[in-house]
C-alpha positions in Angstrom: 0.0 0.0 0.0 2.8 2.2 -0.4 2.7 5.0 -2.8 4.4 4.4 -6.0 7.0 7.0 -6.5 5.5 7.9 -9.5 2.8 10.0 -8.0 5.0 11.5 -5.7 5.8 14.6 -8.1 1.8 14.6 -8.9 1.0 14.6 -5.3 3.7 18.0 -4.5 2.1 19.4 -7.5 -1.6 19.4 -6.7 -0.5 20.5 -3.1 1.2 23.5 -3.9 4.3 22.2 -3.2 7.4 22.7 -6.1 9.3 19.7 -5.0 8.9 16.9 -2.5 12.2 17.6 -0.6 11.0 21.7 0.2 8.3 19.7 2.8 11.2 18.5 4.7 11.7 22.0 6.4 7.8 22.3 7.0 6.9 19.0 8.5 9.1 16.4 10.9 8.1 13.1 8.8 8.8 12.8 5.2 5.8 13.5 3.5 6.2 10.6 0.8 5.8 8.3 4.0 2.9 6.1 4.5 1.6 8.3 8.0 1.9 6.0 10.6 -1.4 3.5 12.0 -3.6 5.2 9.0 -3.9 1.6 6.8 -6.8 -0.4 7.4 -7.8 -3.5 6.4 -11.5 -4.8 6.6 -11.9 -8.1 6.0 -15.5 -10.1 5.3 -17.5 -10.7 8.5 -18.2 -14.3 9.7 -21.9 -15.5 9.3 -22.5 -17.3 12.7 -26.4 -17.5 11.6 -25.9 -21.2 9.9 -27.6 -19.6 6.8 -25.1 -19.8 4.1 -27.6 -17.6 2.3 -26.8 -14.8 4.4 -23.5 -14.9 3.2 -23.9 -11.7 1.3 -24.4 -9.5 4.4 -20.8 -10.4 5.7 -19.4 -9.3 1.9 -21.2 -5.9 2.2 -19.2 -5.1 5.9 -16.4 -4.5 4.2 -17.7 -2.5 1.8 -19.4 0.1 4.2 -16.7 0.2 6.7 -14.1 0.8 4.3 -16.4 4.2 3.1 -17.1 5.3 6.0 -13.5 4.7 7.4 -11.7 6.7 4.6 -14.3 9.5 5.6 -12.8 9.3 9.1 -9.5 9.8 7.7 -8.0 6.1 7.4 -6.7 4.5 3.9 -8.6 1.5 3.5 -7.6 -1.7 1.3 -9.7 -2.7 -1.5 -11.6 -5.3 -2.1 -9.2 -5.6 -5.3 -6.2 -5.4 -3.5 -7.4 -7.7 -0.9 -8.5 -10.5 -3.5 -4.1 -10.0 -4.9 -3.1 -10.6 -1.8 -5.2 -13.6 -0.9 -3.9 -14.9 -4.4 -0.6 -14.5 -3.9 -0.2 -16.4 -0.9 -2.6 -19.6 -2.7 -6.1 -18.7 -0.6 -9.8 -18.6 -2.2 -11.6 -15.9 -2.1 -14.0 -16.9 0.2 -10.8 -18.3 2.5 -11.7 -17.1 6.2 -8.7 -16.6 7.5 -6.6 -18.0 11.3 -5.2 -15.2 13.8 -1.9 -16.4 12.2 -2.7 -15.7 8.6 -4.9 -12.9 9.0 -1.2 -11.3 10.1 0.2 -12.4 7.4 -2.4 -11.0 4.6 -2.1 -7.2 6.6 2.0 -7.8 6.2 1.9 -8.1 2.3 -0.9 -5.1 2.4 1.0 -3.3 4.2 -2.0 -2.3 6.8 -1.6 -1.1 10.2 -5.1 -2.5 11.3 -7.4 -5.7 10.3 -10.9 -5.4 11.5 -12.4 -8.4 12.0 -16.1 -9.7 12.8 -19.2 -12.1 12.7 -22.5 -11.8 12.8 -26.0 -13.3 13.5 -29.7 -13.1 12.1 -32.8 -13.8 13.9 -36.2 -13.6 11.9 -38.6 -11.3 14.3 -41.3 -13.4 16.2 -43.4 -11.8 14.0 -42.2 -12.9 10.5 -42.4 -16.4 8.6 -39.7 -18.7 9.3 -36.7 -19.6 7.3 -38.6 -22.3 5.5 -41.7 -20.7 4.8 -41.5 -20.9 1.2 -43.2 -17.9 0.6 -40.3 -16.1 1.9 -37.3 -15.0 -0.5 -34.2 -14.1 -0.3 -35.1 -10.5 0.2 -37.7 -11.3 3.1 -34.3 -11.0 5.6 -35.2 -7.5 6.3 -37.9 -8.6 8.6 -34.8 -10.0 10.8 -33.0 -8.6 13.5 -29.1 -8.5 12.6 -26.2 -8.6 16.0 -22.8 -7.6 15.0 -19.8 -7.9 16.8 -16.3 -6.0 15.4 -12.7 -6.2 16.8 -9.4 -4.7 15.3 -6.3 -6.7 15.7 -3.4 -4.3 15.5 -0.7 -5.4 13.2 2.2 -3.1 14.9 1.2 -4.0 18.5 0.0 -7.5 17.8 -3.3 -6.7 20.1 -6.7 -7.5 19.3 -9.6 -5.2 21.1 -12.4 -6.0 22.9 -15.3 -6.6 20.4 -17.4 -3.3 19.7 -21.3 -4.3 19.2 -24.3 -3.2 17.5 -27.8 -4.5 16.1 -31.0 -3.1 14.2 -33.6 -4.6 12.1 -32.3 -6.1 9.0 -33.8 -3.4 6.7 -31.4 -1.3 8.8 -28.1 -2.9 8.2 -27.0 0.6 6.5 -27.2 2.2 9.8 -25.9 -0.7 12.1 -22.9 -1.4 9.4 -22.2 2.9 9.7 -22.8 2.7 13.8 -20.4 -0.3 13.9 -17.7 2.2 11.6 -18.0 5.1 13.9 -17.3 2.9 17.4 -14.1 0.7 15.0 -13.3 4.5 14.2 -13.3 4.9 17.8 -10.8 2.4 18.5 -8.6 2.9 15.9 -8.2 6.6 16.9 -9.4 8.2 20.3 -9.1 11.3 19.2 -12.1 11.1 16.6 -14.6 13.2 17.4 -17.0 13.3 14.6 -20.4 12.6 16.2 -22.4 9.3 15.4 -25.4 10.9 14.3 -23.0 12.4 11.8 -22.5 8.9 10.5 -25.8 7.4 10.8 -27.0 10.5 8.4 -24.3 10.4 5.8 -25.7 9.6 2.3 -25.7 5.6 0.4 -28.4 4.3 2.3 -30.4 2.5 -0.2 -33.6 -0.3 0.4 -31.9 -3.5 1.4 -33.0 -5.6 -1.8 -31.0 -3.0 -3.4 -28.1 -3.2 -1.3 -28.3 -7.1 -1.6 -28.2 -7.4 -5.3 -25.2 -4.9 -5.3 -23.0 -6.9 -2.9 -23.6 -10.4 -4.6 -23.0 -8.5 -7.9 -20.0 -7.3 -6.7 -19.2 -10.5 -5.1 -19.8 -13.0 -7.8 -17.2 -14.7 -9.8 -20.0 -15.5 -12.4 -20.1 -12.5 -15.2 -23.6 -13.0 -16.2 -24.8 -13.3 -12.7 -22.5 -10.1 -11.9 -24.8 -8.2 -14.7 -27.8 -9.8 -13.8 -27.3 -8.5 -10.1 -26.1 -5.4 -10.9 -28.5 -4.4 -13.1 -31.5 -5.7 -10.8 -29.9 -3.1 -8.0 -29.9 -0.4 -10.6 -33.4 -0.9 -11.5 -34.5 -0.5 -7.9 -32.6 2.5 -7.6 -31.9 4.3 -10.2 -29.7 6.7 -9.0 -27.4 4.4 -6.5 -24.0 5.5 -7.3 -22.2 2.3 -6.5 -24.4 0.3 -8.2 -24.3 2.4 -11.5 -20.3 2.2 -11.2 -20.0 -1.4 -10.5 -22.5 -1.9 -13.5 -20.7 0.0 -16.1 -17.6 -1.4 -15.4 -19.1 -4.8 -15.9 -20.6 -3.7 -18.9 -17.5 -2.7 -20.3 -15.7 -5.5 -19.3 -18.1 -7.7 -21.0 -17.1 -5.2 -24.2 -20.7 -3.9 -24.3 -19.0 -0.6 -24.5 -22.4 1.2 -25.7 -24.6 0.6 -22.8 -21.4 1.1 -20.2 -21.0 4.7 -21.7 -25.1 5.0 -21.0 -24.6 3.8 -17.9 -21.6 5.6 -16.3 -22.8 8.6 -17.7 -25.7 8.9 -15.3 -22.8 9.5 -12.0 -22.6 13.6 -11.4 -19.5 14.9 -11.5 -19.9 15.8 -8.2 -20.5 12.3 -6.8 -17.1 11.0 -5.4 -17.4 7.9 -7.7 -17.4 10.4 -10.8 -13.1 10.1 -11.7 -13.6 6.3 -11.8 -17.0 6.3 -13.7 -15.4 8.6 -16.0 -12.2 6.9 -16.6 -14.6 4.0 -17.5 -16.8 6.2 -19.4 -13.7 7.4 -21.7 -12.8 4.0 -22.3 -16.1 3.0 -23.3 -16.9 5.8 -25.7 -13.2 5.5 -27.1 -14.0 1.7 -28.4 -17.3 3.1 -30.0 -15.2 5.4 -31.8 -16.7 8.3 -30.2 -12.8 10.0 -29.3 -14.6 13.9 -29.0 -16.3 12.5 -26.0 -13.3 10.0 -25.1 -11.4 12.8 -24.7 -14.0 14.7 -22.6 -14.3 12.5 -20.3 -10.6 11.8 -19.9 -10.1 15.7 -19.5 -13.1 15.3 -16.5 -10.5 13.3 -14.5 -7.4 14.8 -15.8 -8.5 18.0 -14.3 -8.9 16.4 -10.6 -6.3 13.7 -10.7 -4.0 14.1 -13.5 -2.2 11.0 -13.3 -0.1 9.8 -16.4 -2.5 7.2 -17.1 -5.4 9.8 -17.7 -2.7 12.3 -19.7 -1.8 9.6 -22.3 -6.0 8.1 -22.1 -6.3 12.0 -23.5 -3.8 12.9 -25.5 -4.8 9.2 -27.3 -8.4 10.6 -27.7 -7.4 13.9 -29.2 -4.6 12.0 -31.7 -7.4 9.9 -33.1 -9.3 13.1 -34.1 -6.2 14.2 -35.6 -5.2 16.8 -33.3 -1.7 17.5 -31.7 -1.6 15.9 -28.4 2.3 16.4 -28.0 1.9 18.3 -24.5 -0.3 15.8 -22.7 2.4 13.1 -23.8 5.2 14.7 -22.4 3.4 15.7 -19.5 2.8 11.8 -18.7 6.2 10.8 -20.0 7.8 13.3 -17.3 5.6 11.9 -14.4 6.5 8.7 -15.4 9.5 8.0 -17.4 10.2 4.9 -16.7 7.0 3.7 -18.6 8.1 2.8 -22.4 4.2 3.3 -23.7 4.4 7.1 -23.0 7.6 7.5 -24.8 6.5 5.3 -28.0 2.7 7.7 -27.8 5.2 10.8 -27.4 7.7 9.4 -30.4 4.3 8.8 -32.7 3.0 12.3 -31.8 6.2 14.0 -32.9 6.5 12.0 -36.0 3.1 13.4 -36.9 4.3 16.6 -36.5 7.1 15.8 -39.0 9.8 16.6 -35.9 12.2 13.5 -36.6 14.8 13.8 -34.5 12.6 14.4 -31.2 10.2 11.1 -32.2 13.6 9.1 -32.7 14.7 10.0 -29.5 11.8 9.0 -27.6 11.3 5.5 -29.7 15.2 5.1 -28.4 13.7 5.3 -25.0 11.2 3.2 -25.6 13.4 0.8 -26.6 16.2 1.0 -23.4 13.1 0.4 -21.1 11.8 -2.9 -23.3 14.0 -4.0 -26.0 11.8 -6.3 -27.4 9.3 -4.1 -28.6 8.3 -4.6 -31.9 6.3 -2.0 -32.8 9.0 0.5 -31.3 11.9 -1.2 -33.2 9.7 -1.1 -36.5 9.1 2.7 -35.7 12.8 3.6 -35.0 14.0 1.8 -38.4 11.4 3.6 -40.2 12.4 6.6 -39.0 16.1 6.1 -39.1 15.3 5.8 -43.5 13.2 8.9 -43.6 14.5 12.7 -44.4 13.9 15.2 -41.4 10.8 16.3 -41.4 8.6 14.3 -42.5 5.7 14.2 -41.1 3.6 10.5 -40.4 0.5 11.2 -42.3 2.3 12.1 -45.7 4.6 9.2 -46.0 3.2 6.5 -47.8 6.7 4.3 -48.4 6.2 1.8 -45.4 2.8 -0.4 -44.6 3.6 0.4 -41.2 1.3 2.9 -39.5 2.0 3.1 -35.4 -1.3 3.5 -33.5 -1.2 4.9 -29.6 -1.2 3.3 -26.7 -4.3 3.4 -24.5 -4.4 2.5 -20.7 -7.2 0.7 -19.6 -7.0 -0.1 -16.1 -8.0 2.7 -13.7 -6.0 1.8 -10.6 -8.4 2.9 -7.6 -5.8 2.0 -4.8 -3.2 4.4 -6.8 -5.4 7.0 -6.7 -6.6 6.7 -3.6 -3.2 6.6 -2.4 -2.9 10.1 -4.0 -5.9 11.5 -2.8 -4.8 10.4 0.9 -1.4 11.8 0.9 -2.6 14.9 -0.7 -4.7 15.1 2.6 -1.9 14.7 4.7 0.3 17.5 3.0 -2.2 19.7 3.2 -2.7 18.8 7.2 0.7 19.5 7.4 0.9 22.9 5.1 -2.5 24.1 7.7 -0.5 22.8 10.8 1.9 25.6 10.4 -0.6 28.7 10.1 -1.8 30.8 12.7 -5.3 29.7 14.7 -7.5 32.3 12.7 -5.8 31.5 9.3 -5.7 28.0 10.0 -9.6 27.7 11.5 -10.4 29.5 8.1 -8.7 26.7 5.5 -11.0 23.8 8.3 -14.1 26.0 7.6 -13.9 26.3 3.7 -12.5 22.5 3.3 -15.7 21.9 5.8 -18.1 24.1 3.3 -17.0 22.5 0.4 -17.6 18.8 2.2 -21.0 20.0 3.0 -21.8 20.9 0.1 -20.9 17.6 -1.7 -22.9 15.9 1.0 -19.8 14.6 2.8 -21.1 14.9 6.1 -18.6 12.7 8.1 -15.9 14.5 6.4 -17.3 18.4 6.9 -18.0 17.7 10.6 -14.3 16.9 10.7 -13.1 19.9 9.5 -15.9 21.8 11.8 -14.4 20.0 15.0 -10.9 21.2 13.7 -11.8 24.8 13.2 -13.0 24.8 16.6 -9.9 23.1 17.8 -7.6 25.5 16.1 -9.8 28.5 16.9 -12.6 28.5 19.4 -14.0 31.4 18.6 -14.4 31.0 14.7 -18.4 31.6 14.6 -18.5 30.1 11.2 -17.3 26.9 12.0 -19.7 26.5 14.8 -22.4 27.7 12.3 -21.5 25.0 10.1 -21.3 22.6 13.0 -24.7 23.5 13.7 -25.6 23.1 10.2 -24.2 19.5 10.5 -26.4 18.9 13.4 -29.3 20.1 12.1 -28.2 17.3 9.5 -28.4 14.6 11.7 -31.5 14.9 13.4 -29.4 16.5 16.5 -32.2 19.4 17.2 -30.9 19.7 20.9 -26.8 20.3 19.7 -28.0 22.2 16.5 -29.3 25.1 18.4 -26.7 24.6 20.9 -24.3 25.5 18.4 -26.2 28.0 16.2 -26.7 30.3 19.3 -23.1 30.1 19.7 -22.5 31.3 16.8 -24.7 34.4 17.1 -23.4 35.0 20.2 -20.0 35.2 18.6 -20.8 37.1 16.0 -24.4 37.3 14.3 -24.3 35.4 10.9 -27.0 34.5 8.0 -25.9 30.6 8.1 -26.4 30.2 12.0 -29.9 32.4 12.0 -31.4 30.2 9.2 -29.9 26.8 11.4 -32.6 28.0 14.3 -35.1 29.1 11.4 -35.5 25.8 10.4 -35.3 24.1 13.5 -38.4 26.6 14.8 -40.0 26.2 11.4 -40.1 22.1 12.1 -41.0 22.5 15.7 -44.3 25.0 14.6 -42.7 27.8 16.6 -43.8 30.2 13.4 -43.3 33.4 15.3 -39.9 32.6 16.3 -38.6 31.3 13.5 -40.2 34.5 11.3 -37.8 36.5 13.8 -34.7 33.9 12.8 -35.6 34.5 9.5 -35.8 38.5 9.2 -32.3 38.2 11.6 -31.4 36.4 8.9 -32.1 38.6 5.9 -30.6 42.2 7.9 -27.4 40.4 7.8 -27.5 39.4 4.3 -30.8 40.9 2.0 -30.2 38.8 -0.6 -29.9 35.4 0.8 -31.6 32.9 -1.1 -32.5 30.4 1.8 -34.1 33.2 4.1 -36.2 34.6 1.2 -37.7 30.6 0.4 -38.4 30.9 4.0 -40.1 34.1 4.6 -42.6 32.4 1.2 -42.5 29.4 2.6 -44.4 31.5 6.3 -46.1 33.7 3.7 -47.7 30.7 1.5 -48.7 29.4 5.5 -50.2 32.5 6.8 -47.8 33.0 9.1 -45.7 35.5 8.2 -45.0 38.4 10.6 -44.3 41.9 9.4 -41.4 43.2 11.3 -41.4 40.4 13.7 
């Protein structure tokens, strides 16, 4: 799980930062460093319900925790790089692992932590019983689920005392986020985003749903993968790990036009959107559609511009003819040591007739993989030709190179990049003053909120506070998150704070809302013109004060 050095150079770019070596000076740990006790590994839970059935809920544990644990601030392992490792030392997938070799799949992930765990299923007195065969597969939801979670600590060699949890079955979302926040707990006493917080972030979907994603995901069948997958998209149309899992399948199963159908339906603001649009690009770019190829590559080349995506591009523009010379040397330089950029980069400069330029960079092609074919037929070809001539006008050899596309997106590579970029950027706010520093927390918190992040923007909140008490926008958004969550008591709380602090819009509409749902209309009429002094034009006060007006409730000059 250590970060290739390859995406060291993209991580100091997007951070600001010129070269890796200028962090030394700002930070006491070398910043291309996996931090310390971060890695997690989440391994299937144990089904002790005698059901093999049930099977699926233990495959979806790992799933959930993993989300809700990177949220928290932890790199989690994938399910991918799980399945390589179990591989590599000879187990099956399905392989439930001894204390012994449990140790010995975190040690070849690298992971600091493995959480482990089993669970059990009782049907409700009220429900049919298991071999009522009117009941389905789906019918579990009228069961009760127990879970029980412990995290063996790979450094320290310690296993915890279990954490537990249960809910109805049609509640497993909640109970599988409830069991994250207390393993989140334990792996990190310090945490101090709220449970609520968790309970209320977004992917909760119907547990049908939820089922036929996991065994889609799960399966080693393809057409009971699709099957699956497309069942849980059909439920829910808009389930954004169901719609990614599906595409991929789709194009893995080279139905390129429905994948590009499908993955097109994720937002670009969903966090699933780089992946679904790496896939997207790929999918388009077999159907011959490279304008939109290259779109979509340019999507994710614009928020993680990794070499990979670069080449993907530049590939997409070349097939519509167009010179793509400065994405290739852009990948070539974050990765040199990969020959395919350098035999992309040589074609691109033959089709610009600069000879000498594309014979350098099929030579270095060739001192990273001698044997290539295609780059020793390119390098003789252009060894015979006069300078420059460009690719498209010479008609003396049958020979006509083609580009190099990528087309594996490599999620834990990414991840990876997205983590450490976290980390720097701790590190960068670390060394600001208080106010300066509870100012970054409260925009990074903002711009959470705003995509829905809720774990993640209560983080920042907390750290806003923690760096500067008296920042009243970060207890506004605080109370914001509360509100959230269903917290009414801690919302207000935290609003009033606020005010107190200093009177703000945000914090004024928190208690408007609050009084609007608890019928205090007079009150939250006053919130509400409190509100619109401080700022005339906001748009949430004035859908408020229509809101009253539409009610008959509105106050002049309350």
């Amino acid at each position: 799980m250590r970060l290739p050095s390859k995406y060291l150079a993209l991580v100091c770019a997007l951070s600001g930062v010129v070269t890796c070596s200028s962090i030394s000076s700002q930070t006491t740990a070398p910043p291309a460093a996996e931090p310390a006790g971060r890695v997690v590994l989440v391994l299937p839970f144990t089904n002790r319900s005698g059901d093999p059935t049930l099977n699926w809920v233990g495959d979806s544990f790992p799933d959930t925790l993993n989300k809700r644990l990177d949220s928290a601030g932890f790199l989690t392992i994938s399910r991918d790089d799980r399945a390589f490792a179990y591989n590599h030392l000879g187990l099956p997938e399905d392989f439930h692992p001894s204390r012994a070799t449990t140790i010995r799949i975190a040690q070849q992930l690298d992971a600091n932590f493995v959480i482990i765990g089993s669970y059990s299923i009782q049907p409700l007195p009220s429900t049919p019983s298991a071999t009522d065969t009117a009941a389905t597969s789906h019918a579990v939801d009228t069961s009760r689920i127990s879970i029980q979670a412990q995290v063996l600590s790979i450094d320290r060699l310690q296993l915890t005392s279990p954490v537990e949890d249960s809910a109805e079955l049609s509640r497993l979302f909640d109970a599988e986020n409830a069991t994250a926040w207390k393993v989140a707990r334990l792996l990190d006493p310090q945490f101090n985003v709220a449970e609520p917080t968790f309970l209320a972030a977004p992917g909760a979907v119907p547990l049908p749903a939820f089922e036929d994603y996991i065994r889609g995901t799960n399966t080693q069948n393809p057409a009971e993968r699709l099957k699956r997958l497309q069942s849980a998209v059909a439920l829910v149309p808009d389930y954004p790990a169901a719609i990614l899992a599906l595409g991929k399948e789709q194009y893995a199963q080279r139905l390129y036009p429905a994948a590009a159908v499908t993955l097109a339906k994720l937002p670009h603001s969903d966090r699933l959107a780089l992946e679904a649009n790496f896939y997207l690009g790929l999918s388009l770019f077999n159907s011959a559609n490279y304008a939109g190829a290259a779109q979509a590559f340019a999507f994710v080349a614009t928020n993680l511009p990794l070499p990979e995506i670069l080449n993907n591009q530049a590939v997409a523009l070349s097939r519509q003819g167009k010179d793509a010379v400065a994405l290739y040397q852009r990948a070539s330089v974050a990765d040199p040591s990969d020959e395919d950029y350098h035999y992309n980069l040589a074609i691109a400069y033959f089709r610009r007739g600069d000879t000498a330029n594309s014979l350098a960079e099929a030579s270095k092609a060739l001192a990273l993989k001698p044997n290539d074919a295609e780059a020793l037929t390119l390098k003789k070809q252009l060894s015979t030709i006069a300078p420059g001539t460009r690719l498209t006008t010479s008609g003396e050899s049958t020979f006509t190179p083609v580009e190099r596309v990528r087309r594996n997106y490599s999620e834990t590579s990414f991840r990876q990049a997205a983590f450490q970029l976290d980390q720097l950027r701790a590190a960068r706010l670390a060394s600001l003053p208080a106010d300066q520093r509870a100012t970054q927390y409260t925009q990074l918190g903002h711009d959470y909120l705003a995509q829905g992040l809720l774990p993640e923007a209560e983080a920042q909140f907390q750290s806003a506070i923690n760096s500067d008490p008296n920042s009243a926008e970060a207890h506004a958004g605080l109370a914001e998150i509360r509100d959230f969550s269903g917290d009414t008591t801690q919302a207000r709380i935290e609003a009033n704070a606020s005010i107190k602090l200093h009177p703000n819009a945000a914090a004024w509409m928190v208690l408007a809302r609050l009084d609007l749902a608890a019928t205090q209309y007079l009150n939250c009429a006053e919130d509400v013109a409190h509100a619109q002094q401080l700022e005339p034009a906001n748009t949430s006060a004035r859908a408020m004060r229509n809101l009253l007006v539409q009610r008959g409730q509105w106050v002049p000059n309350p």
